[in-house]
Every structure is written in C-alpha cells, then in structure tokens.
N, C-alpha and C positions, 0 to 999 in steps of 0.2 A: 870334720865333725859337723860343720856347718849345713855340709851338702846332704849329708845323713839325715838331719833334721828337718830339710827342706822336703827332700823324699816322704819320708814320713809322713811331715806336713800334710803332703799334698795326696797320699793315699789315701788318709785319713777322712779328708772335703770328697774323694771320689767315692770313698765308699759311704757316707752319708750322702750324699748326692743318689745314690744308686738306689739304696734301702727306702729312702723319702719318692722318690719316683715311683718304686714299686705301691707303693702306699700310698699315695696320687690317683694312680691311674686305679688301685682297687674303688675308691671311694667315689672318681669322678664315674665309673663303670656302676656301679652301685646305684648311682643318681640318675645315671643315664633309665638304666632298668625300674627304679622306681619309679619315674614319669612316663617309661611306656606302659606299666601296669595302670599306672594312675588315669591315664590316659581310654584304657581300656574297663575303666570302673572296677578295678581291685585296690586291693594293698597288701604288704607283705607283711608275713611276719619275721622271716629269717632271710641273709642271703650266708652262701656258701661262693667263695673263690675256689676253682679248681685251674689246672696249669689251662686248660683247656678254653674255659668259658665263666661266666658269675651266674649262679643258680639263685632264684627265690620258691622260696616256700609262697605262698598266698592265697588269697582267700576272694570273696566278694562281701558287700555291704552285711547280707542278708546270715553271713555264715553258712550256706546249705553248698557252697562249692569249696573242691580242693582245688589245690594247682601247685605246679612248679612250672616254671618260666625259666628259660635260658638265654643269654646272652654272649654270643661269640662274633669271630670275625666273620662269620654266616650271615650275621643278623641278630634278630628277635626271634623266639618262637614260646611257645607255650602250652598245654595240657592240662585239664580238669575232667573232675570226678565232681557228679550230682550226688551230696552226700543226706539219702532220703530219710536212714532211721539213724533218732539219737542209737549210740554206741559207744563204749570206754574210750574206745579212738578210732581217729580216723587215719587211713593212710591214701596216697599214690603211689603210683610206680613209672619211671620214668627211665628209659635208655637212649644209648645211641649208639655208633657204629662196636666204642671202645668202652665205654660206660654203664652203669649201672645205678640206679640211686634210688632212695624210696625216702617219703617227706613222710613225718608222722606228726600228727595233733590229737596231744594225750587230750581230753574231754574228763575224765573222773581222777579227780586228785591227782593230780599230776607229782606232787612234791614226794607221792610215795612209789612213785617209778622210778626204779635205777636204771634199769638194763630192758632195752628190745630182744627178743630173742628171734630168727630168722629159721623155720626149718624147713627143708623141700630135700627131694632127691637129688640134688647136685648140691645144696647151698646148709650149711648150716653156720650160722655166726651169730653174734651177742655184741652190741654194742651200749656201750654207758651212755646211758642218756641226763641221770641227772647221779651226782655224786652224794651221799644220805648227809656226811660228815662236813656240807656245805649248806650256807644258811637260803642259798639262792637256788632258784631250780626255774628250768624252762616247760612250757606246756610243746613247743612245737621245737622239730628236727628236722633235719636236712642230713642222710647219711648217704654216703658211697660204698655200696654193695663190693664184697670182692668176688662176685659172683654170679651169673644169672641166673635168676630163679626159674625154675621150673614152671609146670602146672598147676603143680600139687603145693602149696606151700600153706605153713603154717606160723604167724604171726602172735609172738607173746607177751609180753610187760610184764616183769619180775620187778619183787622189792628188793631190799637191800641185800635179802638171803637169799637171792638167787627162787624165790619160789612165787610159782604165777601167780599173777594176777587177775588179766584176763586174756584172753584166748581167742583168735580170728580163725578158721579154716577158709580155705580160699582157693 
C-alpha cells in the first residue's frame, strides 16, 4: 500500500513539474519577444502561444502601424501594415509554410463586437471575438485562420445577433 502511495506521490511532483515548465518557458518566451519588440520601438498588445512559435500583435508609439511578430526556434521576425485612414478596424495578415493568422484592432467600440466574420472563395469562418454576456471585452486579436484566404476576401464585425457592423472588401 505504501509503494502505491509513493508512485502516486511521485507522478503527482512529475506532472506539476511538467505543467509549470510549460508555463515557464511560455512567459520566459513572451519576455524574450517583448524586449525584441521593445527594442525595435514597438509594444504589444496581445501574445498568442502556438505549438509552433509565441505571436504578438503590436503596434508603434505613434499608432499608424500594425504588426505581428513571431518568435520560434527560427529566430525573431516580424511584419507591418502602414495604417493610413482612420477605419472601424484595423487588420494584418500573416502566414507561413503551415499557418495562417490575421491580428485585428477593433478602433470603434469595440465592446459591441462579438464575432469577426472571414468570407473569400476558399475561406469562410466566424470567430468570437468578445462575448456580450461578459463584463470585459478586448479591442485587439490574434486569430489562426483555418484557412488561406484568397484574393478576394471580405472582412466583417458582427454584434451580439450575428448582424454587421462594419465591412472591409479587400
């Protein structure tokens, strides 16, 4: 009964050991990426963990650029958009070999956006972006596409009833 206990014991300390590591290494990777931005005169607003790599959403001083930043066993790299006219929101879009992702920063009320809506010839999805029935809601996102978008696509922000807000062609 003893030994039973000990086993136990000891799977218990492994798998907290294991879970806290994971959890480690996101935040020490997070810090790392935030001081190469830092570094470069940004700051972020969001990061996203993927199995792959840690993404940030960010921006520069001034507000007039977008970006998202990656950080994998690659390296650093990164990507911006010169964002010239105010607009409801702002997006990028960003891939790699297996990837897909698109950053958004709502700009007009943010707290009455639920859902992005994605439509193109190969892509159409909907992702919740803030929940209504929540007293908290975020202005910027970081999502992963399950799909590469086309040419043709059309970017939308819906309320709570699923009905637009506003409207990008692109």
């Amino acid at each position: 009964m003893s030994t039973r206990r000990l086993i136990g014991a000891l799977l218990i300390c492994i798998a907290i050991v294991v879970v806290f590591s994971g959890i480690g290494s996101y935040f020490y990777e997070r810090q790392q990426l935030k001081r190469y931005l830092a570094d470069n005169d940004f700051h972020a607003y969001e990061y996203l963990k993927t199995d792959d790599a840690t993404l940030a959403l960010f921006t520069n001083n001034d507000e007039n650029l977008l970006g998202i930043a990656e950080m994998s066993t690659d390296g650093y790299g990164y990507g911006t958009i010169e964002i010239l006219d105010p607009s409801p929101f702002d997006y990028i879009y960003s891939s790699d070999e297996s990837n897909n992702y698109i950053g958004i920063r709502l700009n007009k009320q943010p707290q009455n956006v639920a859902y992005l809506r994605i439509i193109g010839e190969r892509i159409q999805e909907q992702h919740v972006l803030n929940r209504p029935e929540e007293d908290d809601y975020a202005a910027t996102h970081i999502i992963e596409l399950r799909n590469r978008p086309t040419s043709d696509w059309t970017l939308q922000t819906l309320d709570q009833n699923e009905q637009v807000i506003d409207s990008i062609d692109l």
